[in-house]
VEXVO-225109 format. One line per field, with one value per atom (N, C-alpha, C, O): residue in one letter; x, z, y; residue number from 1. Coordinates in pm, 1 decimal, padded with zeros to 6 digits. Atoms other than C-alpha are relative to their C-alpha. Example, Ala and Ser with C-alpha at 12.3 -4.5 7.8 and 13.67 -1.06 7.14 Angstrom:
residues 2
r = (A,A,A,A,S,S,S,S)
X = (00089.0,01230.0,00090.0,00193.6,-00082.0,01367.0,-00077.0,-00026.1)
Z = (00000.0,00780.0,00000.0,00066.5,-00006.0,00714.0,00073.0,00089.9)
Y = (-00119.0,-00450.0,00120.0,00118.1,-00119.0,-00106.0,00109.0,00219.8)
k = (1,1,1,1,2,2,2,2)
end
This chain:
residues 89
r = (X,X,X,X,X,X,X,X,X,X,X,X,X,X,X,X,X,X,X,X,X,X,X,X,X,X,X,X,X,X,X,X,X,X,X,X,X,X,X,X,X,X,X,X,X,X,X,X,X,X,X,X,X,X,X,X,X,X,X,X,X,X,X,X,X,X,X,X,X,X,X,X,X,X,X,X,X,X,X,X,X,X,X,X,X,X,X,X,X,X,X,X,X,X,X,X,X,X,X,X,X,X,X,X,X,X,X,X,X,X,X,X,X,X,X,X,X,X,X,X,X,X,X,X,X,X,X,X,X,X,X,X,X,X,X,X,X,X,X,X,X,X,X,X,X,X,X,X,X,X,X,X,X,X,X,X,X,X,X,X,X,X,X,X,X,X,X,X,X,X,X,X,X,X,X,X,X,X,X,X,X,X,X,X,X,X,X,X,X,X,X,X,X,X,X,X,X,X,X,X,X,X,X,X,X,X,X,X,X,X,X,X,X,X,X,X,X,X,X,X,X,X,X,X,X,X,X,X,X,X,X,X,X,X,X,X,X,X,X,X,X,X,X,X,X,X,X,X,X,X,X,X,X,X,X,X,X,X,X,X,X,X,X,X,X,X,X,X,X,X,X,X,X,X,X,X,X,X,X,X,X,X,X,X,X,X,X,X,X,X,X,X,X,X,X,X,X,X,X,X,X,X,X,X,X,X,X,X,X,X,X,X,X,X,X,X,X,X,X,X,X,X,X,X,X,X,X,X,X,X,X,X,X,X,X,X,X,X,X,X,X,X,X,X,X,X,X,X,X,X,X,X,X,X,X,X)
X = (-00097.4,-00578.5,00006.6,-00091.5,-00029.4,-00432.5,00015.3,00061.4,00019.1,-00489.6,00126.2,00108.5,-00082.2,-00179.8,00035.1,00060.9,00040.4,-00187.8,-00104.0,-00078.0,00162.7,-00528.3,00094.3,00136.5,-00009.4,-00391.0,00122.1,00100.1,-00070.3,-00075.2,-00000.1,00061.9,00091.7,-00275.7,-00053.7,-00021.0,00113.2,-00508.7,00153.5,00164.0,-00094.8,-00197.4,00062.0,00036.8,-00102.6,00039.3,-00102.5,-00051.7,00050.2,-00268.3,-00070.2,-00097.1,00003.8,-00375.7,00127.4,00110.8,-00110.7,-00025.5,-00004.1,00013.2,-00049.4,00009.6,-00106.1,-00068.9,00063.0,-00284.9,00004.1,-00001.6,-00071.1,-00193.1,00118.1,00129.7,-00170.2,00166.1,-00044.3,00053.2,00010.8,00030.2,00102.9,00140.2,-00089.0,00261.3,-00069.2,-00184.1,00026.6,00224.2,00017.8,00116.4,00015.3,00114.6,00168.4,00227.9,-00158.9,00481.9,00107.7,00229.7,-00143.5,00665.3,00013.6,00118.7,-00021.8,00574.8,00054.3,-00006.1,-00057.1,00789.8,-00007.0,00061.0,00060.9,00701.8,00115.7,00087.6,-00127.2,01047.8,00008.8,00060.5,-00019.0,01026.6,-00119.9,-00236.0,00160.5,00860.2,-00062.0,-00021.5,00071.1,00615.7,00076.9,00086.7,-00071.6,00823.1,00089.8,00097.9,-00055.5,01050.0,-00058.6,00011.9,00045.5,00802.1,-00072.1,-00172.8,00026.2,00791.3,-00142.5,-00205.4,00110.9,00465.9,00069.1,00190.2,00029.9,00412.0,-00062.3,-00168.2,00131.4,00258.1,-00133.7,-00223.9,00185.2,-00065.8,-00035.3,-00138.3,00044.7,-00056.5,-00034.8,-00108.8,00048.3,-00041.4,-00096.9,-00077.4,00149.9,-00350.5,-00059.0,-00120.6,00102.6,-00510.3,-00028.6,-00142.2,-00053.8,-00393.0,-00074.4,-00188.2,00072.1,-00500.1,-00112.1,-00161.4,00203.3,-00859.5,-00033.2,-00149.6,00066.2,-00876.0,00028.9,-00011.2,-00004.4,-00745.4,-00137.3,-00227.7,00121.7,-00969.9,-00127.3,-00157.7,00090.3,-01288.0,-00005.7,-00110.1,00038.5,-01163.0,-00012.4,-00097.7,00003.1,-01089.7,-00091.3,-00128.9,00095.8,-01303.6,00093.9,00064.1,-00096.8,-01016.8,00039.9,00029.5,-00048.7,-00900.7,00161.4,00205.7,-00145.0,-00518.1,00004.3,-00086.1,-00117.1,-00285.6,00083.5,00201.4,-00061.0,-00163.7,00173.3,00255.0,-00117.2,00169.1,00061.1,00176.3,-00057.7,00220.3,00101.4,00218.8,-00076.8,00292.9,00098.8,00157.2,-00128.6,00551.9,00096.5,00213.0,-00116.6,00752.0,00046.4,00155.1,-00019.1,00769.7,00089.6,00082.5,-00102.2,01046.5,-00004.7,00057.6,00066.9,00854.5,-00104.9,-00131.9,00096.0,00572.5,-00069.9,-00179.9,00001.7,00613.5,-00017.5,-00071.4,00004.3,00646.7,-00138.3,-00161.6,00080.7,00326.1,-00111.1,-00175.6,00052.4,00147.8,-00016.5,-00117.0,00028.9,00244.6,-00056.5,-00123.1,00043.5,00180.0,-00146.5,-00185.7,00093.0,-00170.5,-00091.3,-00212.7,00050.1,-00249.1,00019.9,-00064.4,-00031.6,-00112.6,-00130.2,-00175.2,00103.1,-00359.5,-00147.5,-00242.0,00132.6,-00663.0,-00046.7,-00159.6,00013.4,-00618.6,-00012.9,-00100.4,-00018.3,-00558.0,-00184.5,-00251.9,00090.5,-00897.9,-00085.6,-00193.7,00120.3,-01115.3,00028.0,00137.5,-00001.8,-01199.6,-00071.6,-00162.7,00086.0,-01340.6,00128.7,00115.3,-00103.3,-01011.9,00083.4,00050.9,-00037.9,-00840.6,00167.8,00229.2,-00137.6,-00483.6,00075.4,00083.7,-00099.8,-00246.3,00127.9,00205.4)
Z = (00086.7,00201.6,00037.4,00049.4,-00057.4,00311.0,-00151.6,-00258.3,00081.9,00110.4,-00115.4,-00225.6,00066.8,-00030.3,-00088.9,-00209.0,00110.5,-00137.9,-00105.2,-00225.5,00135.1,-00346.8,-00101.2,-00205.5,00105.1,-00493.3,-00108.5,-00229.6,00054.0,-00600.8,-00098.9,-00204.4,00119.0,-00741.7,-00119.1,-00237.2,00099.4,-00920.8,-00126.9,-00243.8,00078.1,-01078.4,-00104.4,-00224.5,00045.0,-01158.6,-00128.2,-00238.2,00094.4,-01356.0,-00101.4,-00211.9,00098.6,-01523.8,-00124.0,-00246.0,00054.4,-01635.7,-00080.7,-00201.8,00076.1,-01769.9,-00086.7,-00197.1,00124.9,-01975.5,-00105.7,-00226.2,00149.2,-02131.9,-00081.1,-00187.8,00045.2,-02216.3,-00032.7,-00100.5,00032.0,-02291.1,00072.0,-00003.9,-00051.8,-02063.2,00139.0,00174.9,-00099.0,-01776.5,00164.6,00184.8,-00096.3,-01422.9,00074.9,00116.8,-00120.7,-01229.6,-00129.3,-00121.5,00100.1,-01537.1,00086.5,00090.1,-00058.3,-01341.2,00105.6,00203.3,-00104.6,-01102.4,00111.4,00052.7,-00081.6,-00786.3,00000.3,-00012.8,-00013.4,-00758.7,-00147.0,-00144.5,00074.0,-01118.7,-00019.7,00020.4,00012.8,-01260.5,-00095.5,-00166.3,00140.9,-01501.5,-00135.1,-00222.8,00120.3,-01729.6,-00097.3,-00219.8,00069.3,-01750.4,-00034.5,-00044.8,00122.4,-01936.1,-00122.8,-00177.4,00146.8,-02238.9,00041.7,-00062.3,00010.6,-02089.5,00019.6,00041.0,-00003.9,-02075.0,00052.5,00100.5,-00074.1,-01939.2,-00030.6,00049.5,00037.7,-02124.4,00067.3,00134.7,-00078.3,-01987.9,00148.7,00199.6,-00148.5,-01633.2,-00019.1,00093.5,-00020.5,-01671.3,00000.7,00103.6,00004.6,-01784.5,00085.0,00105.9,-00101.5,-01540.4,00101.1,00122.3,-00077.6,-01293.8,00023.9,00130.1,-00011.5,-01401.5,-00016.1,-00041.7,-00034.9,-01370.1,00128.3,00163.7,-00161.7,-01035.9,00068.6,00146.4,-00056.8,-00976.6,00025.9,00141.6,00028.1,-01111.7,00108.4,00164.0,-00026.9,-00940.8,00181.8,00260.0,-00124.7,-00600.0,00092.5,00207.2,-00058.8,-00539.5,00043.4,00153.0,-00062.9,-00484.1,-00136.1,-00254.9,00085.0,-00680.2,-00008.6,00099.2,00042.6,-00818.2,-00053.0,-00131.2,00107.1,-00948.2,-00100.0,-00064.6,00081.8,-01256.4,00014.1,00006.7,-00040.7,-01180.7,00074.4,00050.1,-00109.7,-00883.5,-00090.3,-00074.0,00059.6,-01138.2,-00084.3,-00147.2,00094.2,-01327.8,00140.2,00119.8,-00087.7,-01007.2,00032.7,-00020.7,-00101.0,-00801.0,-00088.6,-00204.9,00057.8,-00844.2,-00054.4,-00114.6,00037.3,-00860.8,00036.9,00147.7,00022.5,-00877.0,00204.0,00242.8,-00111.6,-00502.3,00095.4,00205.6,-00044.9,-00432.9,00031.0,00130.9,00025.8,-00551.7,00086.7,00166.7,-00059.3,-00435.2,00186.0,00254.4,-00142.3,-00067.3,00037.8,00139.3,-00034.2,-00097.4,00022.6,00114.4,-00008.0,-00204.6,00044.5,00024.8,-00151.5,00053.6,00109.7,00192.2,-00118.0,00343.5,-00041.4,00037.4,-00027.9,00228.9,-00014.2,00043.5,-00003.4,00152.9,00151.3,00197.7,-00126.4,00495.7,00111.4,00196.7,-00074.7,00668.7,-00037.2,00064.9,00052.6,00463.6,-00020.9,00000.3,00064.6,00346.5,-00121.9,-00148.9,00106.4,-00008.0,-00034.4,00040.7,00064.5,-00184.7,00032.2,00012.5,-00029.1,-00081.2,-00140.2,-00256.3,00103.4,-00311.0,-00006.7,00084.9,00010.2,-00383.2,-00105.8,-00224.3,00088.2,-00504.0,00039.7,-00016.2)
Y = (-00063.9,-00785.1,00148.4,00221.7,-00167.6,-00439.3,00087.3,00046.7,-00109.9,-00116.5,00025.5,00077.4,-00020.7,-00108.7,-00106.9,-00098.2,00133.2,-00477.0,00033.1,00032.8,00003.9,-00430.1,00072.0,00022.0,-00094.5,-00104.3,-00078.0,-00079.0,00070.9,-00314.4,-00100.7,-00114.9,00107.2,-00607.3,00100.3,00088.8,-00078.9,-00353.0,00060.8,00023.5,-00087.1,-00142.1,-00147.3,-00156.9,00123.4,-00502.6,-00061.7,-00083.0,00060.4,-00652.6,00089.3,00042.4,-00059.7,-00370.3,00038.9,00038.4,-00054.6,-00248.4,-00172.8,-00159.0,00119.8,-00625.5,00005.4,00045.3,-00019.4,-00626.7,00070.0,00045.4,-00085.7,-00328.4,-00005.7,00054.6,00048.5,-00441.8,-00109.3,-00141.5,00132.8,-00786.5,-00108.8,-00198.2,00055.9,-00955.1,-00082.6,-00056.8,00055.9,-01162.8,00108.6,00179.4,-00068.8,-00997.0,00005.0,00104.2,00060.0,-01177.7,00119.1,00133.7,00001.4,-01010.6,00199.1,00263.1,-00130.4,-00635.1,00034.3,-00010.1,00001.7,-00532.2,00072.0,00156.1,-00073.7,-00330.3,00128.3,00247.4,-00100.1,-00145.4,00074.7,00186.4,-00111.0,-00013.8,00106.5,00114.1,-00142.5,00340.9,-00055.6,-00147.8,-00007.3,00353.7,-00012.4,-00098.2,-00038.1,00526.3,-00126.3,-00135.4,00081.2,00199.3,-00103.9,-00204.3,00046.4,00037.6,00045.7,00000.7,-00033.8,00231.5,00081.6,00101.3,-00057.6,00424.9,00156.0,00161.5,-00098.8,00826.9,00059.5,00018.9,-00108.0,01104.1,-00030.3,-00054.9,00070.5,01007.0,-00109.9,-00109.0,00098.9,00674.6,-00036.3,-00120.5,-00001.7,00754.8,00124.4,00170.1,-00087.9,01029.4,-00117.8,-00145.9,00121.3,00692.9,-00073.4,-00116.1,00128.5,00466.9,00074.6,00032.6,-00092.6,00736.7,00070.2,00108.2,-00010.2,00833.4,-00180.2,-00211.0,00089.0,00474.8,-00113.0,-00223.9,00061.8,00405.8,00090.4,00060.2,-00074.3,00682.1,-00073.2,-00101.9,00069.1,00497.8,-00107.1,-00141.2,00187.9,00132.4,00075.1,00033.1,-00030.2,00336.7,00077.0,00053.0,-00080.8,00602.9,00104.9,00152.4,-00052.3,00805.2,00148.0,00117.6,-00124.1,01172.7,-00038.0,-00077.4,00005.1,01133.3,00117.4,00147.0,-00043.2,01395.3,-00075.7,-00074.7,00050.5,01195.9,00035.3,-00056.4,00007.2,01368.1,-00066.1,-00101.9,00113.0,01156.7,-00107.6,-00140.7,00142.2,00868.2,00029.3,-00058.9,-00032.6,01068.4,00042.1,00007.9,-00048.2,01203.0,-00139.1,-00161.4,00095.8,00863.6,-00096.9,-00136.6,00076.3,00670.2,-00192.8,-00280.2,00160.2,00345.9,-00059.9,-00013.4,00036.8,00166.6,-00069.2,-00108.5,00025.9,00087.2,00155.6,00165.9,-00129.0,00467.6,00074.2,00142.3,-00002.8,00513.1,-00049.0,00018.8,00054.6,00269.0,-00008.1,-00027.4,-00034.1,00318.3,00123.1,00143.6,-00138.8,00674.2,00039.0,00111.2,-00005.2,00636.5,-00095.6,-00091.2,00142.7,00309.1,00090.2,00054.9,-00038.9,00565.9,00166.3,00249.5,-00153.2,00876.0,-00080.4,-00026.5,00028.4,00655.2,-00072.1,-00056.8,00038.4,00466.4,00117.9,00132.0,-00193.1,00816.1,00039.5,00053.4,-00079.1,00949.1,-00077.3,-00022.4,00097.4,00671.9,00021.3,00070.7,-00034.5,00688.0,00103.6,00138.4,-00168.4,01005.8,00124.9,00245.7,-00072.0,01148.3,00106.8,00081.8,-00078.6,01388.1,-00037.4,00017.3,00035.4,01265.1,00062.6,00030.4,-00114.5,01552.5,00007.6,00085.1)
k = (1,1,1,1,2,2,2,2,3,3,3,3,4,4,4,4,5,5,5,5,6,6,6,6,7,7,7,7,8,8,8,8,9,9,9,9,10,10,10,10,11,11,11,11,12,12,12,12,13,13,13,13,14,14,14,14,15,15,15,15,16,16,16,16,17,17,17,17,18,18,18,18,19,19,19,19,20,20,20,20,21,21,21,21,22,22,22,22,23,23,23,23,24,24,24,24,25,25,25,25,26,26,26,26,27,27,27,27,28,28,28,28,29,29,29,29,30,30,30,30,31,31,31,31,32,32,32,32,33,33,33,33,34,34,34,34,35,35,35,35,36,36,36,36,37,37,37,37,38,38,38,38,39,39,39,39,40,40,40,40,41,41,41,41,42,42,42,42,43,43,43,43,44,44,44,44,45,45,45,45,46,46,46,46,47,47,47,47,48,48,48,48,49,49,49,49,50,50,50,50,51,51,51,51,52,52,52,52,53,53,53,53,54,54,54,54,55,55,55,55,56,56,56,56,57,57,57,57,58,58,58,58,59,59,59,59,60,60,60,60,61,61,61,61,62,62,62,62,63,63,63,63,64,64,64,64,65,65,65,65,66,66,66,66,67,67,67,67,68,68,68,68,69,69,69,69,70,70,70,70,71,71,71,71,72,72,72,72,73,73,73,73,74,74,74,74,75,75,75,75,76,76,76,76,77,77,77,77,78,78,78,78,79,79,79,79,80,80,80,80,81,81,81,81,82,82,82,82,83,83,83,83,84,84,84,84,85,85,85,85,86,86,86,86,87,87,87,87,88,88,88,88,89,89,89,89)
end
């Protein structure tokens, strides 16, 4: 499974647990934002990609990017580039 897959899995089944919804119901092409989450929720989401990755986020990331695919490639192409322990701003 490639870096950007995992991070994808990891994001799709968290975001569904917290919404209570089914993992297939998340979509890769939308943002955050269009499911009803917030700035608070991506700090969260993000000290806990942190935690699952080993990886530093700017929580902003997940408010600029236009989608959940934006994201996700962005921080599969700097942790592959860096390893993990990387600082992602």
């Amino acid at each position: 499974m490639t870096t950007e897959e995992r991070l994808w899995e990891w994001v799709r089944t968290h975001l569904a647990h917290v919404l209570g919804v089914p993992p297939e119901s998340i979509a890769y092409q939308r943002a955050l934002s269009s499911y009803g989450l917030d700035s608070v929720d991506a700090v969260l989401m993000a000290g806990e990609l942190e935690e699952a990755f080993g990886i530093e986020i700017d929580p902003a990331r997940f408010i600029d990017c236009d989608s959940f695919e934006d994201i996700v490639k962005t921080l599969a192409a700097d942790i592959d580039k860096s390893g993990p322990h990387v600082a992602i701003s």
